[in-house]
C-alpha angles and dihedrals in degrees: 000000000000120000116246091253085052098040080053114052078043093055084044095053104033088045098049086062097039118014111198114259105215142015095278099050080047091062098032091060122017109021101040098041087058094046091051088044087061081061110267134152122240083225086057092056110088111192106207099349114171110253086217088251099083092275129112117197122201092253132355105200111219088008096175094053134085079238098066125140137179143251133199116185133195132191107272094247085052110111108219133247141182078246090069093054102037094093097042088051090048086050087047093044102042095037090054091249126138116203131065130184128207116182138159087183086260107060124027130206126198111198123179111208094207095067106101107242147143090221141033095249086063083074113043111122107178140006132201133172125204090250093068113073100190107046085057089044086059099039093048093050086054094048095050118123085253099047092046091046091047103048092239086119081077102060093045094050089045089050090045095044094048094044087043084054094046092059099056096043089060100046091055117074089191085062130120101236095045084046086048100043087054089057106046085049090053102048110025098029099033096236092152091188099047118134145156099265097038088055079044089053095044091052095043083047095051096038084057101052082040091058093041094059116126108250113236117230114238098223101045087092110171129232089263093051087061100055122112116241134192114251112258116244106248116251133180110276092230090047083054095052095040097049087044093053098042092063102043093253116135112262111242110209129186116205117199118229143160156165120282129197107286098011154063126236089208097068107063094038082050085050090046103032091045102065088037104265141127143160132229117188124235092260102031115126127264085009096127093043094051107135133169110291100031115132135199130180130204 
């Protein structure tokens, strides 16, 4: 069986020269092959099984589990709607499961039933197209049997949705979070001329320079990477900020992180990073000294 990077470089090339020309040569093959790909089972696949509440979706994916989700597919050249995906959400949402799928082979859509909504788009949670290798890459792992058996698919689909709503928000100079930004920036940091579209213009503005930037080759180490140096003696992380801040040093903080089951770390500090935000917790440590030109890595 090929691996999902592999199904789908195969799908890319073979579908570039013949796109399917209907639904079933859609899911025959584009949309099975990848689902097979996540490690399922044929046998795991049920093609218009009942939901138990008089529907019938196109495919329900480990149908005779607690862990089964749905699938709705569409022919390749099909453009999609909320329509497409409305019976497969009302299946989710009566029958106590959580994950829909919409595809047409090109574009992929995650919903999650239990998000309250009055559409379906209330409760997307993640899109991918078959372009962008990454994104299906993403969606795909988290789709996988294990992911899905294991709950990780949770974690991916939160991380996705937050930094989905984020995005928005930030587009969208009439949004809650840029109103709210301009006005914590108004009353609690004295920026008099704050307002929604100028905080909009400094993060497009941020996220630009931030995507022009040269890339560095890994292997072009300089002479001073290369140096050796000695191995630092562990210290308390609080002794470290509070000495640093007492003497007026900048304060050096390394941040843990790592991938999880069904998602990358990168992509929401990208996300974060990328329009100039971060966020410290109440207790984390050094956060009440914080001061400009402090620096911290993950």
């Amino acid at each position: 069986m090929l691996t999902i990077c592999e199904e789908l470089e195969k799908l890319r090339t073979y579908c570039e020269e013949c796109p399917p020309a209907n639904e079933a040569e859609t899911c025959h093959w584009a949309i099975l092959p990848l689902i097979e790909a996540c490690g399922y089972a044929k046998f795991e696949i049920g093609s218009q099984k009942t939901d138990g509440a008089g529907k019938y979706p196109d495919y329900t994916v480990l149908w005779n589990t607690p862990d089964k989700w749905y699938l709705e597919a569409k022919a390749w050249r099909e453009k999609l709607s909320d329509e497409h995906v409305n019976q497969a959400i009302y299946s989710a949402y009566s029958t106590g499961q959580r994950w829909v799928v919409l595809s047409n082979g090109k574009e992929w859509r995650l919903y999650d039933a239990r998000i309250l909504g009055s559409k379906p788009s209330d409760r997307l949670v993640f899109t991918a197209h078959l372009n962008n290798g990454t994104a299906m890459e993403e969606l795909l792992t988290a789709l996988r049997k294990e992911s899905v058996t294991s709950k990780a698919i949770e974690q991916f689909a939160e991380q996705a949705r937050l930094r989905m709503i984020i995005e928005n928000q930030l587009s969208d100079s009439s949004s809650v979070l840029l109103r709210k930004m301009a006005e914590v920036l108004k009353r609690e940091l004295g920026v008099s001329n704050a307002s929604p579209d100028s905080v909009k213009a400094v993060l497009e503005s941020r996220h630009q320079q931030a995507a022009a930037a040269p890339a560095i080759e890994e292997n072009a180490a300089s002479e001073a990477d290369q140096r050796t140096y000695a191995a630092p003696v562990p210290v308390a992380p609080s002794t470290v900020a509070e000495d640093a801040s007492a003497l007026g040093e900048p304060m050096y903080l390394l941040t843990p992180v790592k991938d999880e089951p069904g998602y990358k770390v990168r992509d929401p500090l990208e996300t974060l990073i990328g329009n100039g935000w971060y966020v410290f917790g109440e207790g984390t440590t050094g956060r009440k000294k914080l001061k400009p030109g402090d620096k911290i890595a993950f």
